[in-house]
C-alpha positions, 0 to 999 in steps of 0.5 A: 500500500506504501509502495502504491501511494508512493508512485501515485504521489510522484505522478506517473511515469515520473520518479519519486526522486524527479519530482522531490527536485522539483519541489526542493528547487521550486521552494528554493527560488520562492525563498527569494521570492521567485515563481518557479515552475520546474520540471525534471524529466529522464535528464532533462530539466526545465524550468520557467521562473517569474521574478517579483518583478514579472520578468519571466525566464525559461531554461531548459538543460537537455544533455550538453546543452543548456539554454536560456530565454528571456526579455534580454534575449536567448543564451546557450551553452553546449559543452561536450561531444555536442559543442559546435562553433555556432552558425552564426558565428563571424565568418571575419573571426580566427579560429585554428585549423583542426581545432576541437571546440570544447565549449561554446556559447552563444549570448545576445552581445556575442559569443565564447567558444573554447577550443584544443589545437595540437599547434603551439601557442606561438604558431596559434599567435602569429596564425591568429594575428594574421588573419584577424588584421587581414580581415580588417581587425585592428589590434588594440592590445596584447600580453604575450609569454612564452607559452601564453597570449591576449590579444584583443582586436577592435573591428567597427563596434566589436571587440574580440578576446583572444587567449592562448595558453600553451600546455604539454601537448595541446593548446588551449584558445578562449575566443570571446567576441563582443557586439557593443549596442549602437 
């Protein structure tokens, strides 16, 4: 009988330990005095919160992938065997050839992606610096070690981050590029 209500109270086809969550998360973000509705399903979990404001905010984290709505815009982020450059990602942008992307990001101002090369830092910073000045990009600053580099590039209103840093056998690259509103 313990069993049978058990199962009945966690809904059905959801698990007992999904639903308490929900619930643990939903009271959670009530302390702070947001409306939260919360679903966790199989992995996947959902979540649709009105501030006291009203603002309204939906995410939703399926597998390497998380995104996130609202009045400002969408944000996502994949991370994984699933990260991918974004398709809107500017063609004008470095990226090395072969380079796996490990991360990425996508938000209304810009992006991040984060990346492994097989080349050194010191071949990615001059590949790098070519590209982006030959693509109109004007170098604003840099920091360069021996195993490390910023570089940061200014094109009409984007700035773009560029930073290297060199390991035993791979090389680590944080692209970030930024719109600034006109």
């Amino acid at each position: 009988v313990l069993l049978a209500l058990c199962v009945a109270g966690a809904g059905c086809g959801k698990k007992a330990s999904e639903k308490i969550a929900e619930k643990m998360i939903e009271k959670s973000m009530a302390k702070d005095g947001v409306k939260g509705d919360v679903n966790i399903s199989g992995g996947n979990v959902t979540i649709h919160t009105t501030d006291k404001d009203g603002k309204k905010t939906d995410v939703n984290v399926s597998g390497d992938q998380m995104t996130v709505k609202s009045s400002e815009g969408t944000a996502v982020f994949t991370s994984g065997k699933s990260a991918k450059l974004p398709d809107n990602f500017p063609k004008d942008v470095y990226v090395p050839a072969g380079a796996t992307i490990t991360t990425a990001m996508t938000v209304p101002e810009g992006f991040n992606v984060v990346l492994q090369a097989k080349d050194n830092s010191e071949k990615i910073s001059v590949a790098c610096r070519a590209e982006m000045t030959g693509n109109g990009w004007k170098e604003e600053a840099a920091y360069t070690t021996a195993e490390q580099a910023v570089i940061t590039f200014k094109k009409d209103n984007r700035t773009a981050s560029v930073m290297i840093m060199g390991a035993k056998d791979t090389t680590q690259v944080n692209l970030t590029v930024v719109t600034e509103k006109k």
